[in-house]
C-alpha positions in Angstrom: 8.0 7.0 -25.4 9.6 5.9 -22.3 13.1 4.5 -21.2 13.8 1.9 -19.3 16.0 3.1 -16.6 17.4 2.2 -12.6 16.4 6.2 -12.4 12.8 6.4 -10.7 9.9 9.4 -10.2 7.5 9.3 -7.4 4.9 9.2 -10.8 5.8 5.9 -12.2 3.7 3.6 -10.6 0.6 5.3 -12.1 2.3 5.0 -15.3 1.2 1.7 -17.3 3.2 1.1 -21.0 1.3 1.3 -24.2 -1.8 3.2 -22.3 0.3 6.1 -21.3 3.7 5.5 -23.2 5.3 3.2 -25.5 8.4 1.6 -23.4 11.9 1.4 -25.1 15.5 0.1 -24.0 14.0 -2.5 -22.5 16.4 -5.6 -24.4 18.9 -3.3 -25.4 20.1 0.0 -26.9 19.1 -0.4 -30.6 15.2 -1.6 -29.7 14.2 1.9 -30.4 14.1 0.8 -33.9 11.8 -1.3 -33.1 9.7 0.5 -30.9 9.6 2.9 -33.5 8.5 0.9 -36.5 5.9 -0.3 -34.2 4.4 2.9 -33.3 4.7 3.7 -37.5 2.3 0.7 -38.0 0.1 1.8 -35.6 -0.4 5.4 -36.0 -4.1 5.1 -34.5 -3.2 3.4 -31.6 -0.1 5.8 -31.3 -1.9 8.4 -30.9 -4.4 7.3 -28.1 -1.6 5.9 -26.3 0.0 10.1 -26.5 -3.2 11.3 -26.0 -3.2 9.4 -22.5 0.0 10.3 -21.8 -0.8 14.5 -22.1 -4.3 13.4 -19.6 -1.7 12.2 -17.2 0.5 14.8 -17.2 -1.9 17.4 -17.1 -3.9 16.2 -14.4 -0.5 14.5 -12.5 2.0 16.8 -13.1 0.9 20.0 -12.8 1.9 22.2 -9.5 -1.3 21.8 -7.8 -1.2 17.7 -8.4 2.7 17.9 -7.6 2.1 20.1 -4.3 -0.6 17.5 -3.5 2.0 14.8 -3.3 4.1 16.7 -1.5 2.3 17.4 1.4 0.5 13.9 1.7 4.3 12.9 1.9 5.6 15.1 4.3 2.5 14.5 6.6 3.0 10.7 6.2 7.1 11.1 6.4 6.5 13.5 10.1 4.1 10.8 11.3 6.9 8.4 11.2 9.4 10.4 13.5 10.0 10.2 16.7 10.2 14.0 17.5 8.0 16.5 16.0 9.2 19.1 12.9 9.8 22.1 13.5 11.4 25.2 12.1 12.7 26.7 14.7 16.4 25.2 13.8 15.8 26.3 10.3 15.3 29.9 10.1 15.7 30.5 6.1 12.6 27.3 6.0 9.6 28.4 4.3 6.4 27.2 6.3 4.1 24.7 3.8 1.5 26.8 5.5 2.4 29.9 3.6 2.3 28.0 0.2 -1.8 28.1 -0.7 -2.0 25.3 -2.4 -0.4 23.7 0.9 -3.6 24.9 2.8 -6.7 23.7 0.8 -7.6 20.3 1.0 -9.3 17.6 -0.8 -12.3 16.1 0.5 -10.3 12.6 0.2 -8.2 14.3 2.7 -5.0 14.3 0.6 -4.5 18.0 0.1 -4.7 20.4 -2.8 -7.6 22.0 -4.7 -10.6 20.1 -4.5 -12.2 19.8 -7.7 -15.3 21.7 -8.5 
């Protein structure tokens, strides 16, 4: 299950409804009634749909997947400023560099463990 909400998470977009959860709140409040008397007709279907969603999370959620996004993001993000970073101004920073997950790299070129 999944509630509509304003609030976002830099996973969402990969998230579709009834492959990876069952949406809710979506016309109001008290549809979780509903949402849950559909998932009690459906039981089979229910459970693929939670099975997809533990996949997700387990291959988009975890540290290395997270760490992954991070750096792609940061790299993007210093791309688009007109100075370059540094930590010189910052001395209680921690370097990305010293994280080692921050230092392998994908063969896509995205960062974090390659698989295999």
């Amino acid at each position: 299950l999944k509630q509509t909400s304003i609030h976002y998470s830099y996973f969402y977009q990969a998230l579709q409804p009834y492959v990876h959860y069952v949406p809710f709140w979506e016309t109001g409040e008290d549809d979780i009634l509903d949402v849950l008397d559909w998932i009690k007709r459906r039981p089979q279907e229910a459970r693929r749909i939670a099975r997809a969603g533990r996949e997700f999370a387990r291959s988009h959620l975890q540290r290395p997947a997270r760490l992954c996004y991070w750096r792609f993001l940061l790299r993007e993000y210093a791309k688009a400023l007109r100075y370059k970073p540094s930590l010189d101004l910052h001395p209680n920073a921690i370097p990305l560099d010293e994280e080692p997950m921050m230092l392998s790299v994908r063969p896509d070129g995205l960062g974090g463990r390659a698989a295999g």
